[in-house]
C-alpha positions as CSV (number, residue, x, y, z in Angstrom):
1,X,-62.4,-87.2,42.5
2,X,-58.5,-86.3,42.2
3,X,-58.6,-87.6,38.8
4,X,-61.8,-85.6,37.4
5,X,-59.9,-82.1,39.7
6,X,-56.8,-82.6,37.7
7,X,-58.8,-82.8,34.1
8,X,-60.4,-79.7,34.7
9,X,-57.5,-78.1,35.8
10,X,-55.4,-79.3,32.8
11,X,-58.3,-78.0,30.6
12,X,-58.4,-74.8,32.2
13,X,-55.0,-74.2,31.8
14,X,-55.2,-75.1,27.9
15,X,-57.8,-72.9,27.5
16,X,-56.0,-70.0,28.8
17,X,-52.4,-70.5,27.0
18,X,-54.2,-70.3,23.1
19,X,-55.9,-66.4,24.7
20,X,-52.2,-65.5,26.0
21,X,-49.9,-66.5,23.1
22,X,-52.4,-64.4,20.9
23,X,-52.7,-61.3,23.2
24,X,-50.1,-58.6,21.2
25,X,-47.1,-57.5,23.6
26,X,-47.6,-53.7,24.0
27,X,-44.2,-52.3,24.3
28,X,-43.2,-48.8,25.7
29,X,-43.2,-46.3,23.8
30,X,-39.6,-44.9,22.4
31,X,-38.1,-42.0,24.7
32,X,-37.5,-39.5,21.7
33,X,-34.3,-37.0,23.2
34,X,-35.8,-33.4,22.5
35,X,-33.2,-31.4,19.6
36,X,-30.5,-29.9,20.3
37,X,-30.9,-25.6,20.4
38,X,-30.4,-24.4,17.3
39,X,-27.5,-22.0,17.3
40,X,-28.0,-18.5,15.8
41,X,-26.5,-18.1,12.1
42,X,-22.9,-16.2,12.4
43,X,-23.7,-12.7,11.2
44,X,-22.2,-11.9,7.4
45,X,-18.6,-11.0,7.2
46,X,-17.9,-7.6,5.4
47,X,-15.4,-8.2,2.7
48,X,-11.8,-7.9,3.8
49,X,-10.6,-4.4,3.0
50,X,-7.6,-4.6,0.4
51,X,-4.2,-4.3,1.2
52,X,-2.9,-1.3,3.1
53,X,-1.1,0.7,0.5
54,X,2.0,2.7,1.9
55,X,2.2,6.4,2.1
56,X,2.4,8.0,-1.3
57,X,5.7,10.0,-1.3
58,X,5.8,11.8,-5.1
59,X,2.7,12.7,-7.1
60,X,3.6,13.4,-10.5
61,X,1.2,15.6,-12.7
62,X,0.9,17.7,-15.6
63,X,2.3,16.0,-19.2
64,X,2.5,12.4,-18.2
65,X,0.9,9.7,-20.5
66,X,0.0,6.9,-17.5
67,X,-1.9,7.8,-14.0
68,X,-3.0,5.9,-10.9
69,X,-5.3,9.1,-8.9
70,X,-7.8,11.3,-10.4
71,X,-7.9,15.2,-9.7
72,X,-6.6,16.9,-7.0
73,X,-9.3,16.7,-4.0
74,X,-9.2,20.4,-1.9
75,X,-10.3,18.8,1.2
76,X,-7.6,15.7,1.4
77,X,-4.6,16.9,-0.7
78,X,-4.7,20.1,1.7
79,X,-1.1,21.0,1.4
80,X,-1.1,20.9,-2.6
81,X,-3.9,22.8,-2.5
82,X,-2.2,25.3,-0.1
83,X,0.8,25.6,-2.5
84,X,-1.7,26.4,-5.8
85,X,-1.3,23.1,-7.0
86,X,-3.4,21.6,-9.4
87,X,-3.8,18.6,-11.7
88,X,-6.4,16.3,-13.6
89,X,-5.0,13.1,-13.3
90,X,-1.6,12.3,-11.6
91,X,0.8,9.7,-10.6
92,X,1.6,8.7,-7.6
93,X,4.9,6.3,-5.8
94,X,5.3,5.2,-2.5
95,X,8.9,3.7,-0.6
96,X,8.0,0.7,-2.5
97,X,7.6,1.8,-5.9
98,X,10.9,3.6,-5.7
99,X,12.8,1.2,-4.3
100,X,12.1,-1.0,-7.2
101,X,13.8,1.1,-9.3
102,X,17.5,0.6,-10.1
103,X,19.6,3.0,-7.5
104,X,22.7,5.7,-8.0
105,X,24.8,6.2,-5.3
106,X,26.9,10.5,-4.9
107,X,29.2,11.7,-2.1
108,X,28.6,15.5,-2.1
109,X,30.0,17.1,0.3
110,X,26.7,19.4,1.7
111,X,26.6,23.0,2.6
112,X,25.2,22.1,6.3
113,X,27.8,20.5,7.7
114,X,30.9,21.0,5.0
115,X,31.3,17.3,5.1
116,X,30.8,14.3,2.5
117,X,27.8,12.2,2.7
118,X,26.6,9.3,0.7
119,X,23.1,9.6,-0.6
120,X,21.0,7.1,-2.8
121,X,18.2,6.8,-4.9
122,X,16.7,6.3,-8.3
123,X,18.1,8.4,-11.2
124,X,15.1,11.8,-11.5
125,X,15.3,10.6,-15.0
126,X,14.5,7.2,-14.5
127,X,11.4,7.6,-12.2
128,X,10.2,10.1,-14.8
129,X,10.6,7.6,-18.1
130,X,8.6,5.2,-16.2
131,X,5.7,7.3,-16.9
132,X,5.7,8.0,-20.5
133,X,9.2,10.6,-20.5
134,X,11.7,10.0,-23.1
135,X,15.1,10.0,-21.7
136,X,16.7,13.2,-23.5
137,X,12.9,14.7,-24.8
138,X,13.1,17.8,-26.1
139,X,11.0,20.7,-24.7
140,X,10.4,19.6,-21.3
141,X,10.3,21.1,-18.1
142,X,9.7,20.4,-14.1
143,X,8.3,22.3,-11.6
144,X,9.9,20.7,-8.4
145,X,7.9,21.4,-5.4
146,X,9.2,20.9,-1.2
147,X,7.0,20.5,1.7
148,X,8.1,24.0,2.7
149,X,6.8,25.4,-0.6
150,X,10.0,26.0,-1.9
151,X,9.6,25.8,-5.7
152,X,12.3,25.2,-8.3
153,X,11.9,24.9,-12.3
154,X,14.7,22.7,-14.0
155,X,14.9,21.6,-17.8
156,X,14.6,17.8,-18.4
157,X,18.1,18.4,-20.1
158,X,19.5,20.0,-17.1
159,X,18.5,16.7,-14.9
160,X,20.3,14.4,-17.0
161,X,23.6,16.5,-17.5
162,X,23.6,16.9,-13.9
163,X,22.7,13.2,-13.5
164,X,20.4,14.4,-10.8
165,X,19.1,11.5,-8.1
166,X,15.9,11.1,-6.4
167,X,17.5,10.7,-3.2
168,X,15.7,8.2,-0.3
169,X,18.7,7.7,2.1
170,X,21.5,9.2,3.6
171,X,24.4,7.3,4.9
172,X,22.6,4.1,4.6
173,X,19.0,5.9,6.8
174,X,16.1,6.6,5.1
175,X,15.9,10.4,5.0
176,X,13.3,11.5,7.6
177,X,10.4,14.2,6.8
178,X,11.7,17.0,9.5
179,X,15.2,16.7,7.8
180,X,15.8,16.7,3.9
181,X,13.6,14.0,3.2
182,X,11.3,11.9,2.7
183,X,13.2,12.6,-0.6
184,X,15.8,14.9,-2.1
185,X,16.7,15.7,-5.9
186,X,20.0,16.8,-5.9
187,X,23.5,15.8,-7.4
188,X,26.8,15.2,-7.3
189,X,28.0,18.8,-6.7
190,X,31.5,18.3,-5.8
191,X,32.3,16.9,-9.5
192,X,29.9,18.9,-11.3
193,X,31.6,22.0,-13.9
194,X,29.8,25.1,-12.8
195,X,29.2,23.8,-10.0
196,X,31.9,22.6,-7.7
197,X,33.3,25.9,-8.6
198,X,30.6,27.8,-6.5
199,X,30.6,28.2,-2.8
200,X,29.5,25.2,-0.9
201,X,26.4,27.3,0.5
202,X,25.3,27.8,-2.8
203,X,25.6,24.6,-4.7
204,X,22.4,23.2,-3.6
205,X,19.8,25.8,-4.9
206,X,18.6,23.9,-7.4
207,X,18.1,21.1,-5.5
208,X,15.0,21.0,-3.5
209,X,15.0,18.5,-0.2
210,X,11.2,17.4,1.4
211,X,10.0,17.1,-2.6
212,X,6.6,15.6,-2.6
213,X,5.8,17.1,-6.1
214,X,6.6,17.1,-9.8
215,X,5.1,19.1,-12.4
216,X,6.4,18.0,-16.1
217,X,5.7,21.0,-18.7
218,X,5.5,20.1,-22.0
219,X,7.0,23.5,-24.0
């Protein structure tokens, strides 16, 4: 009896084993992580504006043979406009395009205080040859023009026999608009002929401090 128990037990068991090796192993299913929120695109960058220039000091107009500005604009160049100004095309030069230029160095003695000061800047005709005006040219003349309106007309000849400066500092400062600045033409009067000779309160006439303006007349 044991031994027919254990022979259907043993088949049994055979039976079964063949069913459970071939039975496929169902695995779980992958946990898939959900994406990550998309982040918003970055908005477009405007272009980087250029290069703040510095303040233009001197516009130069009239018979010049470059420019860098187009005609004078009523509503922006109010001050030029207020003075009758008026060009087609001009030049303009800030600290930095002056102080480029090769400096001269006076030691007048001025009217407002009777003592000597040193003042510096680029030779008047320097700054002018840079824009087309022959050293010594024949025929030409500029209209020098001050914040205060104060006009003066000088021959190109006059300027270089005077050696006149474009003046940008005063004892080593900068000259300062609300003084004689931000630039002065003017010589050497003390060792001028014709000049030195003349009162100290009139040795400066012809020498317009607060220019922002040139005028060059072609006769």
């Amino acid at each position: 009896m044991n031994l027919l128990k254990r022979a259907f037990l043993l088949g049994a068991v055979a039976a079964v084993l063949p069913a459970a090796q071939a039975a496929p192993v169902k695995r779980a299913a992958p946990v898939r992580k959900a994406p990550p929120p998309r982040r918003p695109a970055a908005p477009a960058r405007a272009p980087a504006p250029p290069p703040l220039r510095s303040p233009v000091l001197l516009t130069v107009s009239g018979a010049i043979k470059k420019s860098n500005r187009g005609p004078l604009d009523k509503a922006i160049d109010q001050m030029a406009a207020k003075h009758g100004l008026a060009w087609e095309q001009a030049y303009t030069f800030d600290a930095a395009a002056l102080a480029n230029l090769p400096a001269e160095t006076i030691h007048p003695t001025l009217e407002y205080d009777a003592k000597p000061h040193t003042l510096s800047g680029p030779p008047l005709e320097m700054v002018l040859a840079t824009l087309g005006i022959t050293p010594g040219q024949a025929g030409v003349m500029l209209a020098l023009r001050a914040v205060d309106g104060y006009r003066m007309e000088l021959s190109l000849a006059d300027v270089r026999a005077w050696k006149m400066i474009l003046a940008t500092r005063i004892d080593g400062q900068s000259l300062a608009i609300g003084g004689l600045g931000p630039l002065w033409a003017v010589y050497d009067a003390d060792r001028l002929p014709g000049i030195a000779e003349l009162p100290l309160a009139e040795r400066f006439q012809r020498c317009p401090w607060g220019l922002y303006h040139i005028e060059v007349i072609q006769t």
